[in-house]
N, C-alpha and C positions, 0 to 999 in steps of 0.2 A: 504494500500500500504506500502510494505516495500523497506527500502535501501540494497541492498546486497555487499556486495565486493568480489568477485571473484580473490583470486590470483592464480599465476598461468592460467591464465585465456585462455592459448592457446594449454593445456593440451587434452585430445580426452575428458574424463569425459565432463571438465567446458564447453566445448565448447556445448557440447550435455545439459547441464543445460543451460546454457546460452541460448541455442532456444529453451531450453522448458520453462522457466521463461518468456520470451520475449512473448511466441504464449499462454501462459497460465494464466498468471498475468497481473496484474497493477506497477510491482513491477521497481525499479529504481535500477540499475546496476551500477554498477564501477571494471570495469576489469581492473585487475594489472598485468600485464607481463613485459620481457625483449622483449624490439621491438615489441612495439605497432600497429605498423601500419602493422604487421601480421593480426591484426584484423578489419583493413579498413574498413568493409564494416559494423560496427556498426556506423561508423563517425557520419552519418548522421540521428542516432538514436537520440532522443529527451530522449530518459529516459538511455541512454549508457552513462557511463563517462569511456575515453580510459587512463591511466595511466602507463607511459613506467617508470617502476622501476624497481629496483633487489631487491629479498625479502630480503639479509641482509643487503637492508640500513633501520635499523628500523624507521627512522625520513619519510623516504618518505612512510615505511607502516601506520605510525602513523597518518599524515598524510591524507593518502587515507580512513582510517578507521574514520576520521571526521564523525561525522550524523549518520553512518550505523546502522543497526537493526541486519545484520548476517555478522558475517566472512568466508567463506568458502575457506580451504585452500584446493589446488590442487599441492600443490609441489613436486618433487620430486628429486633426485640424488643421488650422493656419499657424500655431506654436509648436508643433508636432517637435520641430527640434530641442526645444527647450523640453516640454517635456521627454523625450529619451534622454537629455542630458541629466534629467531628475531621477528616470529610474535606475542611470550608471551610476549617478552618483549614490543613489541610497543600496544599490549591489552592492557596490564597494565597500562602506561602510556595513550592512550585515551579513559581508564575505560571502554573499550567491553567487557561483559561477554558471548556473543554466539558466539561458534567457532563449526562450523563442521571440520571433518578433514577426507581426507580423506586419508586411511593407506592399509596394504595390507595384507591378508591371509596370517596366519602364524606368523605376526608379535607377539607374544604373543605365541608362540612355542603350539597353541591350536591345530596342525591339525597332528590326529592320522594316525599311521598305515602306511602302504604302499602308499600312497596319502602322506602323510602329508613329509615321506621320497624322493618323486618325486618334490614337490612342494618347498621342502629345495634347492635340487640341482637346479632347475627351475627358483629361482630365487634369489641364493644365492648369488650375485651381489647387490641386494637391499637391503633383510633384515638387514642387520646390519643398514642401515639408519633408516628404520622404528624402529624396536626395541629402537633404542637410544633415537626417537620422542617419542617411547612408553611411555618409563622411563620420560623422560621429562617431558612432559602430567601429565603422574601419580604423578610426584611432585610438580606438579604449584599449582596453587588455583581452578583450572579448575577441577581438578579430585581427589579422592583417590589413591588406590593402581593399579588401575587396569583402563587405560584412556577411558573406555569403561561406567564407573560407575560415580556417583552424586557426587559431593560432599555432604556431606550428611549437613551439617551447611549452605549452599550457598545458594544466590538466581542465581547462573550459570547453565543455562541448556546447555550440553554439547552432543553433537554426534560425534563420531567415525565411520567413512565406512569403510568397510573392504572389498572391491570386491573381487570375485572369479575369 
């Protein structure tokens, strides 16, 4: 059995994790969002723990990442960078080395062609947050060059989602 933290946790993604960890695992949960009681109807879970925080207070992510086994970030907006820089920083301070993240097509300017030029204007409102998490990423101790790869010295095992 593991501990999970789920920020963002009212996200369409976390929420679809959230019931598939719930109907699939043994595993023990801690969803972090603004206005918790959007997710009421965990209350009364035995392995749910509800956590009304904003991801840039790093002291209450820090916090919540008490015990856990995995991070799994679901954030997003127009601060997106600042906040990833919230939840490196509160990693670091309560020494978690697993962070999923997850990020979005394109962020890494990888998607060619006539698609990759639809997909810029589609959702060029975002990218520039993810891109910036990118960079981030790739300079923490989480990642190399590229937040998708090892650190190749660590014992951090690290994943990146990139949904289409």
């Amino acid at each position: 059995m593991k501990k999970v933290l789920i920020i963002g946790a009212n996200g369409g993604t976390a929420r679809i994790l959230t019931d598939r960890l719930l109907d699939e695992t043994t595993d023990q949960l801690v969803l972090f969002l603004r206005k918790a009681d959007r997710l009421a109807k965990y209350e009364s879970n035995p392995r749910v723990t509800l956590v009304d925080g904003n991801v840039l207070d790093t002291e209450a992510l820090r916090l919540a990442m008490k015990d856990v086994d995995i991070v799994y970030s679901n954030v997003g907006g127009a601060d997106l960078g600042q906040q990833t820089q919230s939840i490196l920083t509160a990693m670091h301070e309560a020494k978690q080395t697993r962070l999923i993240f997850i990020s979005a097509l394109g962020a890494h300017h990888e998607v060619p062609g006539k698609f990759g030029e639809w997909n810029e204007q589609a959702i060029a409102a975002f990218l520039p947050g993810f891109r910036e998490s990118a960079k981030l990423l790739a300079n923490s101790v989480y990642t190399t060059s590229e937040s998708a790869k090892l650190l190749a010295n660590s014992d951090v095992v690290y994943t990146e989602l990139r949904p289409a």
